[in-house]
C-alpha atoms as a printed R data frame, in Angstrom:
   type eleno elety resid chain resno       x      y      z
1  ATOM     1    CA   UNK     A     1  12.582  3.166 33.137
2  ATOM     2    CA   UNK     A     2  11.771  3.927 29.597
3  ATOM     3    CA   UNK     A     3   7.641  4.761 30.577
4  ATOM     4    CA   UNK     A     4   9.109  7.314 33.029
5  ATOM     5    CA   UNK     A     5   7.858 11.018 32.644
6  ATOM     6    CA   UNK     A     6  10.024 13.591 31.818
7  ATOM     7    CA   UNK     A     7   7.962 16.268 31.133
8  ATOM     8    CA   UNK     A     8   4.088 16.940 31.512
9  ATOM     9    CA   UNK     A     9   2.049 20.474 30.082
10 ATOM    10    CA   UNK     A    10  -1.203 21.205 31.307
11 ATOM    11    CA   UNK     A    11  -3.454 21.644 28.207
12 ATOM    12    CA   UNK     A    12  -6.973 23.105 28.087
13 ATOM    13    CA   UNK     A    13 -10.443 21.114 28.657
14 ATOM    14    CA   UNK     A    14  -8.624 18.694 31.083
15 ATOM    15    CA   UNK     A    15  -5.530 17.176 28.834
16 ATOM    16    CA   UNK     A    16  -2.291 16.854 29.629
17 ATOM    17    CA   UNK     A    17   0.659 16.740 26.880
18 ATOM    18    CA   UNK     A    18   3.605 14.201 28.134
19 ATOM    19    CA   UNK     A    19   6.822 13.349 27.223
20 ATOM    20    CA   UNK     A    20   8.415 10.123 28.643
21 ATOM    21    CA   UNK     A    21  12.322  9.042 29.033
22 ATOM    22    CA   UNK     A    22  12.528  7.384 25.622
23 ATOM    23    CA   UNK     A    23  10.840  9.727 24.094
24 ATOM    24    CA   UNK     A    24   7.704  9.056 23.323
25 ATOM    25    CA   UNK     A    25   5.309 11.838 23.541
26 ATOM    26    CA   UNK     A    26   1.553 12.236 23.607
27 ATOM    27    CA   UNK     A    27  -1.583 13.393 24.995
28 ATOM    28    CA   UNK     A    28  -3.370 12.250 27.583
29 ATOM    29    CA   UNK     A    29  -7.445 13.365 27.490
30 ATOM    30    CA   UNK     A    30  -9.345 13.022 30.874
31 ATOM    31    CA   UNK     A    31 -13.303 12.412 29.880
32 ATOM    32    CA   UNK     A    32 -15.934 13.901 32.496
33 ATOM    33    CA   UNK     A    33 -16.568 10.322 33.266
34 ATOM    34    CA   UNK     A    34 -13.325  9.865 34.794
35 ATOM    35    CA   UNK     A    35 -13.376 12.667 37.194
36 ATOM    36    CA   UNK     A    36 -15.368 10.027 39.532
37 ATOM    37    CA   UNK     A    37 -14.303  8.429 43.411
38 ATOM    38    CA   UNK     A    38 -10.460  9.234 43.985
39 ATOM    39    CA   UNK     A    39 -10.393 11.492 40.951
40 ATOM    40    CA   UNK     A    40 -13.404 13.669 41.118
41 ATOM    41    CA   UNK     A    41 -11.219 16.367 42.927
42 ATOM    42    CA   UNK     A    42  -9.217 16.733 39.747
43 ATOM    43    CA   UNK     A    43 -12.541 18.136 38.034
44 ATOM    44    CA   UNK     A    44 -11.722 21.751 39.745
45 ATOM    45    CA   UNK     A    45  -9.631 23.391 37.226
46 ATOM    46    CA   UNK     A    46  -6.711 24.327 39.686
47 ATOM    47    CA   UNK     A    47  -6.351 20.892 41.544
48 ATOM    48    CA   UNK     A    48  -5.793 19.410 37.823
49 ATOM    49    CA   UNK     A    49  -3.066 22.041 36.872
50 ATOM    50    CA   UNK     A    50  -1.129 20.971 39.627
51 ATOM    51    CA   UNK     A    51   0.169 18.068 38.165
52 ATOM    52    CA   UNK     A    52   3.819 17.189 39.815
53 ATOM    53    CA   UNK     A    53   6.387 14.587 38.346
54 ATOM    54    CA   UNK     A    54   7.326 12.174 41.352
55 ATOM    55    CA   UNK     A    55   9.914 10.170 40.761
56 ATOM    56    CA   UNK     A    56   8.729  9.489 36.772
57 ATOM    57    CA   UNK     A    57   4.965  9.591 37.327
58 ATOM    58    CA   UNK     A    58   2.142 12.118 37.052
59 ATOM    59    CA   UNK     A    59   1.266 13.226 40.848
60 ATOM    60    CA   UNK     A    60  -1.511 14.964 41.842
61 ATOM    61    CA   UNK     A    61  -2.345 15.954 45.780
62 ATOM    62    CA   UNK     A    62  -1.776 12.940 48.314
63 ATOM    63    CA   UNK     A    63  -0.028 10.585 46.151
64 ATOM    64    CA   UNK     A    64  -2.877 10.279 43.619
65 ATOM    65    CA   UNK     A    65  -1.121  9.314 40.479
66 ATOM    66    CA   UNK     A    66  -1.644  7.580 36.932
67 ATOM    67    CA   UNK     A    67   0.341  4.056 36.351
68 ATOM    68    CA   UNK     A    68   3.175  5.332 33.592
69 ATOM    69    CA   UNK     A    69   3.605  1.957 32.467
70 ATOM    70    CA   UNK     A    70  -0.152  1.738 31.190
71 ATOM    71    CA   UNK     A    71   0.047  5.249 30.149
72 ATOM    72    CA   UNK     A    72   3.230  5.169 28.148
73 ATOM    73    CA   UNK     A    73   1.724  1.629 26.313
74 ATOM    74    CA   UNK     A    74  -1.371  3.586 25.198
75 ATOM    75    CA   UNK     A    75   0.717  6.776 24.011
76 ATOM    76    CA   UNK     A    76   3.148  4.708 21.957
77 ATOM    77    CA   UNK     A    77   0.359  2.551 20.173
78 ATOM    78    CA   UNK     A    78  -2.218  5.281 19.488
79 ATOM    79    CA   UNK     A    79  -0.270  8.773 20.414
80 ATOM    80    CA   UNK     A    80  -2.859  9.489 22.646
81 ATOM    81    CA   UNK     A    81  -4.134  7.795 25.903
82 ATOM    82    CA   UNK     A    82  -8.526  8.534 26.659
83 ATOM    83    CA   UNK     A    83  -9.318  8.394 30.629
84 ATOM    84    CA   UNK     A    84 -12.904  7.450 31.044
């Protein structure tokens, strides 16, 4: 799919640079509000580094992952994509 991930750089005070299938590229900015319920483990430093691409989407420990589609829509409108 075009909103597939291709290629993903961790990037200092929680961002993440991606680059999908079709090209579009952007960054993705994780707010300390978002680091909350399912997420909050991603607030230690080394759990958020290890960012995996599964099968075209960002992957973090037991399957937690962000929706590409969503993510790719907000990255090709604004070149950027703000998790609160």
């Amino acid at each position: 799919m075009e909103w597939d991930v291709v290629d993903v750089k961790v990037m200092p005070d929680f961002s993440l640079w991606v680059r999908f299938r079709d090209g579009i590229e952007g960054v993705i900015h994780c707010s300390p509000t978002f680091f909350r319920g399912v997420f909050a483990p991603l607030h230690d430093p080394l759990q958020f580094a290890s960012v995996a691409i599964v099968d075209g989407v960002l992957t973090w420990l037991d399957n937690l992952d962000l929706a590409p589609d969503a993510m790719h829509t907000e990255i090709k409108q604004h070149g950027y994509w703000k998790l609160e």
